[in-house]
Backbone as CSV, one residue per row, in Angstrom:
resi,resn,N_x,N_y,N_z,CA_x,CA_y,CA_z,C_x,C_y,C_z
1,UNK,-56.333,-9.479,-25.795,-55.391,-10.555,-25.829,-54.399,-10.417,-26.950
2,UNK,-54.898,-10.343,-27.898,-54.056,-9.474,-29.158,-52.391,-8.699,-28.839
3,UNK,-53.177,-7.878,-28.232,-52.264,-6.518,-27.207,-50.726,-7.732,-27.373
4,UNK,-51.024,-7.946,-26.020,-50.411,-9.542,-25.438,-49.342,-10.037,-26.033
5,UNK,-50.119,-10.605,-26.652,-49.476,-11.501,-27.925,-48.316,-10.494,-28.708
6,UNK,-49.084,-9.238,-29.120,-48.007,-8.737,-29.824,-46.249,-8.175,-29.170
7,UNK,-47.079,-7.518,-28.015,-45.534,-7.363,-27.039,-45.105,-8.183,-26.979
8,UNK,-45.109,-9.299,-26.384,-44.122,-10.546,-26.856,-43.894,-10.712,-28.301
9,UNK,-44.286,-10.924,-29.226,-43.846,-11.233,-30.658,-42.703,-9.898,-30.628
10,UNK,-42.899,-8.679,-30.197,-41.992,-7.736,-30.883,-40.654,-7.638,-30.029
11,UNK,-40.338,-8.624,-28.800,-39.163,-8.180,-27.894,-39.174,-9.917,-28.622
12,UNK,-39.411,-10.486,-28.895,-38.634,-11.980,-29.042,-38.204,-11.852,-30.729
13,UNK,-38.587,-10.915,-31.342,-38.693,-10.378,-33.061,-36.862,-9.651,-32.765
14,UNK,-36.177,-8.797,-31.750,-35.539,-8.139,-30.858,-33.893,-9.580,-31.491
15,UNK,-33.077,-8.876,-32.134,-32.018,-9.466,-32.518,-31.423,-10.231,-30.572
16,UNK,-30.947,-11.435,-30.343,-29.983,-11.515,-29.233,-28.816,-10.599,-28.918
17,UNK,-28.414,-10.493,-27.357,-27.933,-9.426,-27.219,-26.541,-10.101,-26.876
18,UNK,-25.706,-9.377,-28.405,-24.357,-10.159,-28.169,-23.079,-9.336,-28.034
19,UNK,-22.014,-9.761,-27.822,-21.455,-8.648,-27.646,-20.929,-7.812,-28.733
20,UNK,-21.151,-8.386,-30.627,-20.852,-7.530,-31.149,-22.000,-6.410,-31.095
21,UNK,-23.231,-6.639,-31.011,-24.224,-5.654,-30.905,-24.269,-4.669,-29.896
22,UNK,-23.418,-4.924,-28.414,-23.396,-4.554,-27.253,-22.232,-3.435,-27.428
23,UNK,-21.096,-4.050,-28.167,-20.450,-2.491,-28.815,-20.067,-2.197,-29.615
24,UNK,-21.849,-2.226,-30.566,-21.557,-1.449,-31.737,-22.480,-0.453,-30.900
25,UNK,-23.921,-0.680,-29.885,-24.879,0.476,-29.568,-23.816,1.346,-28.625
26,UNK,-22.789,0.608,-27.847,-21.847,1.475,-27.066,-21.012,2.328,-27.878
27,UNK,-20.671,1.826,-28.361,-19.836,3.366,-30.019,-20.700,4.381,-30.723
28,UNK,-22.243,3.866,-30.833,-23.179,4.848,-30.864,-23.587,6.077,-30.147
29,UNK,-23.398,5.306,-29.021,-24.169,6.480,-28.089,-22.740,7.439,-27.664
30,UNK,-20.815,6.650,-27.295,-20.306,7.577,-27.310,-20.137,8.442,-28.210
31,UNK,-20.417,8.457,-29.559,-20.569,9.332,-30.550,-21.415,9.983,-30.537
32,UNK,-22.331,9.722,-30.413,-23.445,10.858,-30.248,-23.332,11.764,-28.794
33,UNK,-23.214,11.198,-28.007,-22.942,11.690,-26.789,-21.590,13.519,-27.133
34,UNK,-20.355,12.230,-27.723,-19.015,13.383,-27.851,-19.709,14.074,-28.829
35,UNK,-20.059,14.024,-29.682,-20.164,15.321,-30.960,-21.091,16.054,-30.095
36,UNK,-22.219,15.741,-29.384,-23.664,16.630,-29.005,-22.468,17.751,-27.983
37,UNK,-21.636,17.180,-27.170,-20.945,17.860,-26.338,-19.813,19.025,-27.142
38,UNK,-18.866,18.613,-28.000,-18.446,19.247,-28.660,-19.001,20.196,-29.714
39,UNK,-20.001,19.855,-29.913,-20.956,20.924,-30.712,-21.179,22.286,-30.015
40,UNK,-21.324,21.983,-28.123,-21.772,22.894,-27.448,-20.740,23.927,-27.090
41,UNK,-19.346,23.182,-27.227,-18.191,24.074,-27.002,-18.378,25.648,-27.349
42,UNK,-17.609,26.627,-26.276,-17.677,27.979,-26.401,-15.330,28.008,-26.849
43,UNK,-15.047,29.175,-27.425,-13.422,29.038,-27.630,-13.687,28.763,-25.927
44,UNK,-13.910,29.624,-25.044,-13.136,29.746,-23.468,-13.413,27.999,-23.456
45,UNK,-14.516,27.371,-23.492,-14.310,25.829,-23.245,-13.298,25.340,-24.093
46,UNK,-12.723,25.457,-25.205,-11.738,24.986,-25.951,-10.221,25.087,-24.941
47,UNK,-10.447,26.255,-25.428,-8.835,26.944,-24.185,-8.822,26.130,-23.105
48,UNK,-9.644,26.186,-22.551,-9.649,25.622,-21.015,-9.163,23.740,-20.919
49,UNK,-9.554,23.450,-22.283,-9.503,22.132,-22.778,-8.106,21.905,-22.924
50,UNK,-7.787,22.886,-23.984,-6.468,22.678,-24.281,-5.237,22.785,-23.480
51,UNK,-5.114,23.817,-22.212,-5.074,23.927,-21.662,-4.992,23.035,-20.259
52,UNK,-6.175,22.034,-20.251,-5.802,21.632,-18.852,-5.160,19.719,-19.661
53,UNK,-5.469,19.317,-21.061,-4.667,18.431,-21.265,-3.371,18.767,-21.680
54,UNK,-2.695,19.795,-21.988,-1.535,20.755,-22.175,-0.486,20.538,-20.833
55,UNK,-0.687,21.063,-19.912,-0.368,20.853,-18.683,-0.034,19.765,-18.528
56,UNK,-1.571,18.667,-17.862,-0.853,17.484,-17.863,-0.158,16.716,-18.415
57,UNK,0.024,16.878,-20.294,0.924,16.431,-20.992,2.707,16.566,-20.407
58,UNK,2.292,18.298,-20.178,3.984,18.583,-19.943,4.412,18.018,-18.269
59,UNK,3.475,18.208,-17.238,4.201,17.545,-15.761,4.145,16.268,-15.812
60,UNK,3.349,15.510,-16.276,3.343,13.420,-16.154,4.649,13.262,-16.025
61,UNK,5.523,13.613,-16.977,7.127,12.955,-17.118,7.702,13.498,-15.763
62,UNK,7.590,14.527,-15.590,8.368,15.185,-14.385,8.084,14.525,-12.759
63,UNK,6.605,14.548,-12.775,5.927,13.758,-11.718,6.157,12.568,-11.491
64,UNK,6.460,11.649,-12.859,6.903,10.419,-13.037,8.348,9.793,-12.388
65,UNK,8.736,11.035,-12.830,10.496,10.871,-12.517,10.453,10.953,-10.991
66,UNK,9.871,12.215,-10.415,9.742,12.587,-9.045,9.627,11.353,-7.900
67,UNK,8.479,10.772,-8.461,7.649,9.967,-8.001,8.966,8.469,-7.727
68,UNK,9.569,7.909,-8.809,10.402,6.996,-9.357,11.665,7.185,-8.257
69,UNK,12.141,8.650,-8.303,13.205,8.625,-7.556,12.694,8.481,-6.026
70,UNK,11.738,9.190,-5.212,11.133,9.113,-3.959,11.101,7.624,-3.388
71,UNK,10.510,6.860,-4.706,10.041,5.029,-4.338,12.111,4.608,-4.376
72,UNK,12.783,5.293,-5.110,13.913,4.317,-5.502,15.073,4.889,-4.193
73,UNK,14.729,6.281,-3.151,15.696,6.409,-1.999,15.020,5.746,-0.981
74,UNK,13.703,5.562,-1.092,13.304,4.808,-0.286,13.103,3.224,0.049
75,UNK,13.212,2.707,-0.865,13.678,0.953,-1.407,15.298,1.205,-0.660
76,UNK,15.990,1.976,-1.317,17.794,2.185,-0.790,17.972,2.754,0.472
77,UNK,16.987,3.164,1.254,17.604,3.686,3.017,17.707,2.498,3.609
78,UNK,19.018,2.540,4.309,19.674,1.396,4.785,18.413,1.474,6.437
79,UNK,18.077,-0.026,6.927,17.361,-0.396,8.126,18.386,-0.638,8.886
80,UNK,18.379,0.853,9.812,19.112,0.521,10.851,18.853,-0.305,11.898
81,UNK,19.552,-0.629,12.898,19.255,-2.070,13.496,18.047,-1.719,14.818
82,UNK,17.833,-0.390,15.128,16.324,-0.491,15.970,15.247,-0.833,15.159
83,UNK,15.384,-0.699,14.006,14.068,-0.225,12.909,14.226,-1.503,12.472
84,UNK,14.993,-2.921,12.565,15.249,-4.039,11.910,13.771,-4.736,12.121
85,UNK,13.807,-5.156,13.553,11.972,-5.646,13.947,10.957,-4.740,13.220
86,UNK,11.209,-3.310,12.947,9.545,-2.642,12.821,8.970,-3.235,12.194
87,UNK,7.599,-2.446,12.663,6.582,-2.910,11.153,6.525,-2.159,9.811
88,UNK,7.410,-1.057,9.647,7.808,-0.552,8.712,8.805,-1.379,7.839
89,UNK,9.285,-2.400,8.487,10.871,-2.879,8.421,10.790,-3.982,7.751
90,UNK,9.488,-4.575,8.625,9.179,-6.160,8.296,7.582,-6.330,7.917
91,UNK,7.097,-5.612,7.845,5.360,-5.702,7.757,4.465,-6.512,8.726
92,UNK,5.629,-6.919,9.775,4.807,-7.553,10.991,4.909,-6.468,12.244
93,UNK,3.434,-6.993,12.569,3.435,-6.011,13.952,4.481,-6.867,15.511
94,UNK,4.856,-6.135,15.795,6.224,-6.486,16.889,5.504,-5.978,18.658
95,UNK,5.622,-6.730,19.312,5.326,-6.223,20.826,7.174,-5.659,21.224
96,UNK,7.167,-4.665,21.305,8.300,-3.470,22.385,8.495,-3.400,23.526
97,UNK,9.189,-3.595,24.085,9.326,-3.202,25.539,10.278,-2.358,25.737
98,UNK,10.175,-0.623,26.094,10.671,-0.041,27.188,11.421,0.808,25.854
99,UNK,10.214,0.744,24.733,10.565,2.228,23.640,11.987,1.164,22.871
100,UNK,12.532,0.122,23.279,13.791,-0.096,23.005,13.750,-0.364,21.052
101,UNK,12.579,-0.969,20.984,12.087,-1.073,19.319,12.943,-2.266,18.908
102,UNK,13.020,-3.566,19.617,13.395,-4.769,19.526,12.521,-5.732,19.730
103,UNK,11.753,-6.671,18.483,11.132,-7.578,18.771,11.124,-8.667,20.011
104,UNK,10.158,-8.955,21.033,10.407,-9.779,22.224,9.827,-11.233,22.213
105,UNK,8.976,-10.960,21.014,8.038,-12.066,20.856,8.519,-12.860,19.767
106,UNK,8.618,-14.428,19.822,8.898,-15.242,19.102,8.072,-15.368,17.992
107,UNK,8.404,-15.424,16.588,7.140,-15.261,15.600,7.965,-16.858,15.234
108,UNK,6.128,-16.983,14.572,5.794,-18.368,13.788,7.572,-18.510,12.630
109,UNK,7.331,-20.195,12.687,8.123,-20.165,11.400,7.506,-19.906,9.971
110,UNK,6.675,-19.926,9.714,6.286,-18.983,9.023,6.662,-17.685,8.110
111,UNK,6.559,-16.430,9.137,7.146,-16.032,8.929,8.664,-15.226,9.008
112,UNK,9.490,-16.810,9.312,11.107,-16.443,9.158,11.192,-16.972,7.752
113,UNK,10.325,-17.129,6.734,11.097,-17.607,5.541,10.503,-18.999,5.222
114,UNK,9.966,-19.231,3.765,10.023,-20.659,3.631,10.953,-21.379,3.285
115,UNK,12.212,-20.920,2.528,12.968,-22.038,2.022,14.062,-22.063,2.790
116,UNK,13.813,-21.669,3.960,14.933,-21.907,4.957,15.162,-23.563,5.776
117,UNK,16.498,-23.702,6.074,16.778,-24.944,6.159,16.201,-25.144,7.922
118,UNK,16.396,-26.231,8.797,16.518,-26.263,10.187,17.578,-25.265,10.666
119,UNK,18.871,-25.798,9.928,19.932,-24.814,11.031,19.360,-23.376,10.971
120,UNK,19.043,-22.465,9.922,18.945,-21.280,9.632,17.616,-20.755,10.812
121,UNK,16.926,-21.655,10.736,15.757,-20.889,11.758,16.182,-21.436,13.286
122,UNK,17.112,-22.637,13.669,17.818,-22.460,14.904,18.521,-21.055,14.966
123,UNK,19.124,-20.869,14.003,20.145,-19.652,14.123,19.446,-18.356,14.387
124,UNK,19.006,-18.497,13.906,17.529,-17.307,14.092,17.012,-16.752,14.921
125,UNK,16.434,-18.033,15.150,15.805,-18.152,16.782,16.900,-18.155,17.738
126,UNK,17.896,-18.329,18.158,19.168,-18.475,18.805,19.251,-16.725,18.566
127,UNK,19.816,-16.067,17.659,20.017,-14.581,17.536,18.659,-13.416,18.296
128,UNK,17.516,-14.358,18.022,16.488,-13.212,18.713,16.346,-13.716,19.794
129,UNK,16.770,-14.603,20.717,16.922,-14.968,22.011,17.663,-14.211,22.668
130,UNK,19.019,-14.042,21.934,20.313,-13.195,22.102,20.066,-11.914,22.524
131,UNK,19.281,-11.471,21.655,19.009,-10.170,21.823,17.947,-9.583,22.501
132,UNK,17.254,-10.606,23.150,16.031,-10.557,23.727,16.733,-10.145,25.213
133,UNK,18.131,-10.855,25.594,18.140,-11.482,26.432,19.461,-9.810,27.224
134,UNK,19.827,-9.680,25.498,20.461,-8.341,25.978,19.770,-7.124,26.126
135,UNK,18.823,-7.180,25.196,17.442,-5.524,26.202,17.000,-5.962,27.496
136,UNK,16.718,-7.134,28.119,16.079,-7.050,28.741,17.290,-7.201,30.067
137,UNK,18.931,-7.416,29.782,19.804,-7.018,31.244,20.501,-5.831,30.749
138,UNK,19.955,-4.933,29.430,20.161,-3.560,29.311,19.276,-2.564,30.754
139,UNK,18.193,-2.847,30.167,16.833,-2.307,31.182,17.053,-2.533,32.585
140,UNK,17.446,-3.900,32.795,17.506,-4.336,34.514,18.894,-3.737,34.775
141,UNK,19.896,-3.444,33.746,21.199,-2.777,34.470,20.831,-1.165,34.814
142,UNK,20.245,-1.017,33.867,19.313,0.482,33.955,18.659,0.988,35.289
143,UNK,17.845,0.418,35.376,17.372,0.145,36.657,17.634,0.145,37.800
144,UNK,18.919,-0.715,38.097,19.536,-1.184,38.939,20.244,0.513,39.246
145,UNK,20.727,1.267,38.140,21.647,2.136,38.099,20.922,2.847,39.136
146,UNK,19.624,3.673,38.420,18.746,4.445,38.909,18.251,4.247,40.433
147,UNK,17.740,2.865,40.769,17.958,2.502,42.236,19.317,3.215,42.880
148,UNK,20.126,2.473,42.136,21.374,3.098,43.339,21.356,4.503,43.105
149,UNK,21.193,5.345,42.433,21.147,7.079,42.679,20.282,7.516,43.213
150,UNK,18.771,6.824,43.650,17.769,6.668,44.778,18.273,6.521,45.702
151,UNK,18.792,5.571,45.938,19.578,5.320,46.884,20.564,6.308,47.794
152,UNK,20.958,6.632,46.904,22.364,7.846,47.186,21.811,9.308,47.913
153,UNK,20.330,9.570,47.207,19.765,10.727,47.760,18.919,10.811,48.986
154,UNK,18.545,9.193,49.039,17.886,9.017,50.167,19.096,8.522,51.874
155,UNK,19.891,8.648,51.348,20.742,8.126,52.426,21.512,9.517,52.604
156,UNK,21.532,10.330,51.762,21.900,11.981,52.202,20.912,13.030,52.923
């Protein structure tokens, strides 16, 4: 019973675990940890060290820039007006009809904007009606065309 007794007395004897204690043992052990490792160094591990933070020192800026200009022609390519609906365009997914790449489906007000007034989302809605209304007697004039050159071959 003794036993007992004492394991408990010696973990409750055990300072609280706070966070200055939490990293001062964490600064311990990375120190001991880095020196045990650096102790083991060979030159070829040095070189290789120096070497591969060397490098990345000198491309970051270059990569940086690379990177900066790629995001900044791509923010600036003008959305031409098939690509206006995409989901590249707009981050909403769009139903297509007939490859034309013109939204057909009426979306929530939502998302046309919150601080938009009534007239602006009449207008809106009025413009994608418009255009709803012109793919879809684009296609049926289309159509119509192709019939009649059916037409033409079957009557020859």
């Amino acid at each position: 019973m003794s036993d007992d007794s004492s394991t408990t007395a010696s973990s409750s004897d055990s300072p609280p675990l706070t966070l200055a204690l939490m990293f001062s043992r964490l600064s311990d052990r990375i120190n001991a940890n880095l020196s045990d490792t650096l102790a083991n160094f060979t030159r070829t591990d040095y070189i290789r060290l120096v070497a591969i933070v060397g490098g990345y020192l000198l491309l970051r800026p270059y990569l940086e820039k690379l990177g900066a200009k790629l995001q900044e022609r791509d923010h600036a390519r003008a959305i031409d007006e098939n690509e206006e609906s995409s989901m590249a365009a707009t981050g909403v997914k769009s139903r297509v009809i007939a490859g034309e790449g013109h939204d057909l489906e009426d979306s929530d007000d939502e998302s046309e904007g919150k601080g938009w007034g009534k007239k602006q989302r009449l207008r809106k809605r009025q413009e994608k009606a418009r255009k709803k209304k012109e793919i879809e007697d684009r296609i049926k004039k289309d159509e119509d065309e192709e019939d009649k050159e059916i037409q033409e071959f079957l009557h020859d």
